[in-house]
C-alpha positions as CSV (number, residue, x, y, z in Angstrom):
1,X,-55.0,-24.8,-30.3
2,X,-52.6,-22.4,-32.3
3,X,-54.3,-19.4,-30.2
4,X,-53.7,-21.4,-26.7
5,X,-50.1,-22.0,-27.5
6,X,-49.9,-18.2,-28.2
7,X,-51.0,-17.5,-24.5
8,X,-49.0,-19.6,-22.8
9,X,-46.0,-18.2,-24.9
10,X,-47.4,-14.8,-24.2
11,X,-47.7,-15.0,-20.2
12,X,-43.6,-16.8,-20.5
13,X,-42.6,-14.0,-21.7
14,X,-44.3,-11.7,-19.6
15,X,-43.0,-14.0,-16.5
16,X,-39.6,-14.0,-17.9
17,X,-39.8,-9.9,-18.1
18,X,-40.8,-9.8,-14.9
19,X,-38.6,-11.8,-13.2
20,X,-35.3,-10.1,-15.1
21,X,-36.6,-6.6,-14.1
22,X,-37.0,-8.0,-10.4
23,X,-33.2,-9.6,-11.0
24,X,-31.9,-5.9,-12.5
25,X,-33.6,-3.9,-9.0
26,X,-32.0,-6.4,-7.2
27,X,-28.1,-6.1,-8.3
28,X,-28.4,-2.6,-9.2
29,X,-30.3,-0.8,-6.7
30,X,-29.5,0.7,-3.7
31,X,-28.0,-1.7,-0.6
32,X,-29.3,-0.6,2.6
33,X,-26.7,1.3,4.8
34,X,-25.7,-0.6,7.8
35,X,-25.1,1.6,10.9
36,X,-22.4,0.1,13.8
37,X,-23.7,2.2,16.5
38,X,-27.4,1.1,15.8
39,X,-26.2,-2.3,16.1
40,X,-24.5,-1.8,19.2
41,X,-20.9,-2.6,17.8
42,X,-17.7,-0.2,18.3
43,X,-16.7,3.1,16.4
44,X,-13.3,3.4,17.3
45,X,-12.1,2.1,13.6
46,X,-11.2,3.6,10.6
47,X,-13.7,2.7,7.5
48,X,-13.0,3.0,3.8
49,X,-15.8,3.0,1.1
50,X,-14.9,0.7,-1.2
51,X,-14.6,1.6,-4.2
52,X,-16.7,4.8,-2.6
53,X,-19.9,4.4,-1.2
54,X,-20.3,1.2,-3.7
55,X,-23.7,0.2,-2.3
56,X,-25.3,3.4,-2.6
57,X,-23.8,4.2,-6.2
58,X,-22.0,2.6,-8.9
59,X,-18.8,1.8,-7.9
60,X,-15.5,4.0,-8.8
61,X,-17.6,6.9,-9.8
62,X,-17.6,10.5,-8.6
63,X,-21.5,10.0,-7.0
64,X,-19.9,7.1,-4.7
65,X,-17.5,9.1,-4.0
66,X,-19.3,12.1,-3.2
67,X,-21.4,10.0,-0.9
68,X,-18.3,8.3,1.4
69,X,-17.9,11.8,2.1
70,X,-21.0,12.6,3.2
71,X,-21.1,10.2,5.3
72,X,-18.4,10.9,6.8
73,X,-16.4,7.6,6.0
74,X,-12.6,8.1,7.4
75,X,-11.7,7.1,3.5
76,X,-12.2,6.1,0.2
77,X,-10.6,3.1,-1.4
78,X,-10.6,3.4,-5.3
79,X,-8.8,1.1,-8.3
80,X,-6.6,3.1,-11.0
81,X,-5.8,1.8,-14.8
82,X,-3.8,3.5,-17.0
83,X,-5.2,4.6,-20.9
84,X,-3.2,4.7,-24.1
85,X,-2.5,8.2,-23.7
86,X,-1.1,7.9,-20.1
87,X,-4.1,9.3,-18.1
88,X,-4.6,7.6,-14.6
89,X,-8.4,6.8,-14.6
90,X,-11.0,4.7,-11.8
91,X,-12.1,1.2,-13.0
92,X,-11.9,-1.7,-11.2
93,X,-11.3,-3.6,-14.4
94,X,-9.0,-3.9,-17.4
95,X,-11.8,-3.0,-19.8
96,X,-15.0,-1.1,-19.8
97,X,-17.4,-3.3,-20.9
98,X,-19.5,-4.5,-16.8
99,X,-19.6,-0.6,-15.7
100,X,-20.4,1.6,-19.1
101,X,-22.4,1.3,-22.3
102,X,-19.0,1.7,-24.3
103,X,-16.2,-1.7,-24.6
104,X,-12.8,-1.7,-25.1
105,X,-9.5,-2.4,-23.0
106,X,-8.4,0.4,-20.7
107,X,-4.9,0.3,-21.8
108,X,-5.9,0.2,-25.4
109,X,-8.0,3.4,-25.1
110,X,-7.2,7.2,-24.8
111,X,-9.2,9.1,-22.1
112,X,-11.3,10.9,-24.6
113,X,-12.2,8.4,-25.8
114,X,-13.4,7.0,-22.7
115,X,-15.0,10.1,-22.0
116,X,-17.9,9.0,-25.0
117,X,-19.2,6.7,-22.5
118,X,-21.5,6.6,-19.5
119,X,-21.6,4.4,-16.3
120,X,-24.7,2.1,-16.9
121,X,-24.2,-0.5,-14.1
122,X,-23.6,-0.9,-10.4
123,X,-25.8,0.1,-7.5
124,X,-28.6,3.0,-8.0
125,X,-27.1,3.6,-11.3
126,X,-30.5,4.8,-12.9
127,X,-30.7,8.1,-9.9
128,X,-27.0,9.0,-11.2
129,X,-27.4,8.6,-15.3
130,X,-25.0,11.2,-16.1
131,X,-21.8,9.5,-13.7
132,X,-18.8,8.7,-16.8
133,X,-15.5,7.7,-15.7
134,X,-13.2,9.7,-13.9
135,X,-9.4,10.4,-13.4
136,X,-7.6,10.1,-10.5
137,X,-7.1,14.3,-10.4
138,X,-11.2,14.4,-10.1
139,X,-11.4,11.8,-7.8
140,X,-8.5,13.1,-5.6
141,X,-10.2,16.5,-5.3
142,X,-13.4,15.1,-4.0
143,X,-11.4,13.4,-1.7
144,X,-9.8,16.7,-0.5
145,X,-13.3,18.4,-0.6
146,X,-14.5,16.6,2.1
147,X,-11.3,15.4,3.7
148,X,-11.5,11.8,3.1
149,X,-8.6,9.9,2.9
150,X,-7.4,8.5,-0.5
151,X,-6.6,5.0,-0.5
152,X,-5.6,3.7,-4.1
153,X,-5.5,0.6,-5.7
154,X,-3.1,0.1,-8.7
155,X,-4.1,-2.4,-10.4
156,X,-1.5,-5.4,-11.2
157,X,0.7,-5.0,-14.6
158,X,0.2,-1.0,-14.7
159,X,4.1,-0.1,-13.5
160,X,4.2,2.7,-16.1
161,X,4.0,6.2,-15.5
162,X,4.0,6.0,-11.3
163,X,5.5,9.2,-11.4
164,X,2.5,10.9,-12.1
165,X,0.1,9.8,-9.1
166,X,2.6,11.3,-7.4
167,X,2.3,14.6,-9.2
168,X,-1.6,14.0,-8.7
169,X,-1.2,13.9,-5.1
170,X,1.6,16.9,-4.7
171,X,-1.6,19.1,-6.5
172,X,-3.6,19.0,-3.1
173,X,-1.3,20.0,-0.2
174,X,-0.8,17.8,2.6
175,X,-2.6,14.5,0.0
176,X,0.9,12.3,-0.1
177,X,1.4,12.2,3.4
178,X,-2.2,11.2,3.9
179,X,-2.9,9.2,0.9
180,X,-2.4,5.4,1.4
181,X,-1.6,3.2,-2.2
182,X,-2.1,-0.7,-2.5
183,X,-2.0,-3.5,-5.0
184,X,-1.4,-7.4,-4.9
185,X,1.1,-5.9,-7.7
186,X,4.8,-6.7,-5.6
187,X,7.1,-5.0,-8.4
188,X,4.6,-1.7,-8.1
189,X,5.3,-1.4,-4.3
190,X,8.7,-1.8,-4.7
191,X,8.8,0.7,-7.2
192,X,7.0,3.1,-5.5
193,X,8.7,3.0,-2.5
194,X,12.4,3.5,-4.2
195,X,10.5,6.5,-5.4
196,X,9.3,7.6,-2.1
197,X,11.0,6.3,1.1
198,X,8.1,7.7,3.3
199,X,4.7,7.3,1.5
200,X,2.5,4.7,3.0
201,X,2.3,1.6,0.8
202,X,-0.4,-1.9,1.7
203,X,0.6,-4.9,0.0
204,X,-2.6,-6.4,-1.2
205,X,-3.3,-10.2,-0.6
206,X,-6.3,-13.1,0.3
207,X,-4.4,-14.6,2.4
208,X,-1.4,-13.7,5.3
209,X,1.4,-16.2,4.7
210,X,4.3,-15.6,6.6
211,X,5.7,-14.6,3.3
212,X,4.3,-11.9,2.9
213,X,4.5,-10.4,6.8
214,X,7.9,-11.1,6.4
215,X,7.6,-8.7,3.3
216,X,5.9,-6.3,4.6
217,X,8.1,-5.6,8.0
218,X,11.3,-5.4,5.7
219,X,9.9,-2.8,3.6
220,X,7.7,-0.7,5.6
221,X,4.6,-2.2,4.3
222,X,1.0,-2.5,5.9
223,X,-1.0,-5.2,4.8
224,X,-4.8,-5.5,3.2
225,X,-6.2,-8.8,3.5
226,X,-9.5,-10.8,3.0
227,X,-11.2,-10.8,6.6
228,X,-14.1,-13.4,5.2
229,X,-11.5,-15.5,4.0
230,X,-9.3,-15.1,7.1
231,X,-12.3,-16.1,9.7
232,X,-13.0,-19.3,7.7
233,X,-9.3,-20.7,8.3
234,X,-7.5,-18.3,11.0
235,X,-3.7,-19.3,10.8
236,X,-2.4,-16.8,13.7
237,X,-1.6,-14.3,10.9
238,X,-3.1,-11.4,12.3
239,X,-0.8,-12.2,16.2
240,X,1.9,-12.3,14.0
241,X,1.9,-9.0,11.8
242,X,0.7,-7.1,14.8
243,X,3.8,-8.5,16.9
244,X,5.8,-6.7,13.9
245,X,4.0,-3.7,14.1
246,X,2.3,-4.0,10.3
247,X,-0.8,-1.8,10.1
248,X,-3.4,-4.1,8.8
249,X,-6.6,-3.6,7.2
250,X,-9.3,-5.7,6.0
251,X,-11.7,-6.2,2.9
252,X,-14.5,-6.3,2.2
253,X,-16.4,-6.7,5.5
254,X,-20.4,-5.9,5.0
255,X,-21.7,-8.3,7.6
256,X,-21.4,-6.9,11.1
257,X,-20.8,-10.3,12.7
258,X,-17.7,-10.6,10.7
259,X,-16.7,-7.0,11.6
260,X,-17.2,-7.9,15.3
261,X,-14.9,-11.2,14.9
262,X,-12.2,-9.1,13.2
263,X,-12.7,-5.9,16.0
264,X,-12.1,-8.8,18.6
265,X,-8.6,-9.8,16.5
266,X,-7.6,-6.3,16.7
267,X,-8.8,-5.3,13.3
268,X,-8.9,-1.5,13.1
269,X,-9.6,-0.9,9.6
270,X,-12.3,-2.0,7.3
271,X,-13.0,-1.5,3.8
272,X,-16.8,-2.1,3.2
273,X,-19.0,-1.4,0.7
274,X,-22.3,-0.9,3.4
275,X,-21.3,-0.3,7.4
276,X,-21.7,3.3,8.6
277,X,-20.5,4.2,12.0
């Protein structure tokens, strides 16, 4: 009976194995490209890779963004946090802990120490073992490499040292008039824009409220929204900003049906983690 009961325990664990190493290929392998033109579906938009080419490599990391630029993606959204010591650095999060084998909170950190650790998560992570996290500079110049526009995130709460993305962008000529910042962050926006009358600025949100529209055409503003969340309950926001003349951009659209619902809106830019042109 004992050696019975020792079976069945062995084969459940050997099911249970199998089934979380079929879980792990799933979330962290590679997503399939999906190509627009292939489908049939329009070119004439602008897309960003979000948070680089996210479905082909782990998200925020120099290999995702290497790829958005070989393939030719119009640009590259990223997410910024700020360390102890003041360094501007990609990670979606306030802490370290989902993307790298290290823990800890950004803002708690210094960049060397950061450095200790590698990026052992997100999409195909296992073909790029050695990826760590990188600053804004390094991801800027891969950006310039291959021409990509720069569209960064700044993460809600870090209104400190603003001053030196812009120093970050002045290093690569031409960068601030291209680059495009966001956040959901108000108080960063407005910071940034006393700071530069001229540099394009999204305000970030899930939904468009007439709120923030009105926001957005007082201060020169485009806006990023959720485009899943939009289709579900369409309110007339999208009439409305366009009427003001708000450049609007959506996120994060991977099914092509929902890209062609938002195309037929007026939608011109997509942030997406999958769609090729």
């Amino acid at each position: 009976m004992k050696k019975i009961v020792k079976i069945i325990v062995a084969i459940a664990l050997a099911l249970m194995l199998v089934v979380a190493s079929v879980a792990f290929m799933i979330l962290n392998g590679p997503r399939q490209a999906i190509s627009l033109s292939e489908k049939g579906l329009p070119t004439d938009v602008n897309l960003f890779a979000h948070r680089g080419f996210s479905g082909i490599a782990p998200e925020n990391s120099a290999a995702a963004f290497v790829e958005a630029g070989e393939k030719g993606f119009f640009g590259a959204e990223c997410d910024i946090q700020l360390t102890s010591d003041g360094i501007w650095i990609l990670n979606h999060d306030d802490n370290i802990n989902r993307m790298t084998n290290g823990r800890g909170i950004v803002s708690e950190l210094t960049f060397e120490e950061i450095k200790e650790y590698k990026i052992t998560s997100g999409h195909n992570f296992l073909k790029y073992r050695d990826q760590k996290i990188i600053t804004l500079d390094e991801y800027l110049e891969i950006c310039d490499r291959y021409d990509v526009i720069p569209q960064i995130e700044i993460k809600g709460g870090n209104n400190k040292c603003l001053d030196k993305i812009f120093e970050a962008l002045d290093v690569h000529k031409g960068m601030r008039e291209k680059a495009i910042i966001i956040s959901f962050d108000t108080e960063i926006l407005a910071s940034l824009r006393e700071m530069d009358s001229e540099i394009e600025l999204w305000y970030v949100t899930s939904e468009i409220t007439d709120e923030g529209i009105e926001m957005c055409a007082e201060n020169n503003y485009g806006m990023g929204f959720n485009g899943n969340k939009y289709l579900k309950n369409p309110n007339g926001g999208i009439e409305k900003a366009q009427q003001l003349g708000i450049e609007l951009g959506c996120w994060t659209i991977d099914n092509p049906d929902t890209y062609k619902s938002l195309y037929n809106l007026g939608i011109r830019n997509f942030t997406t983690n999958r769609l090729t042109k």
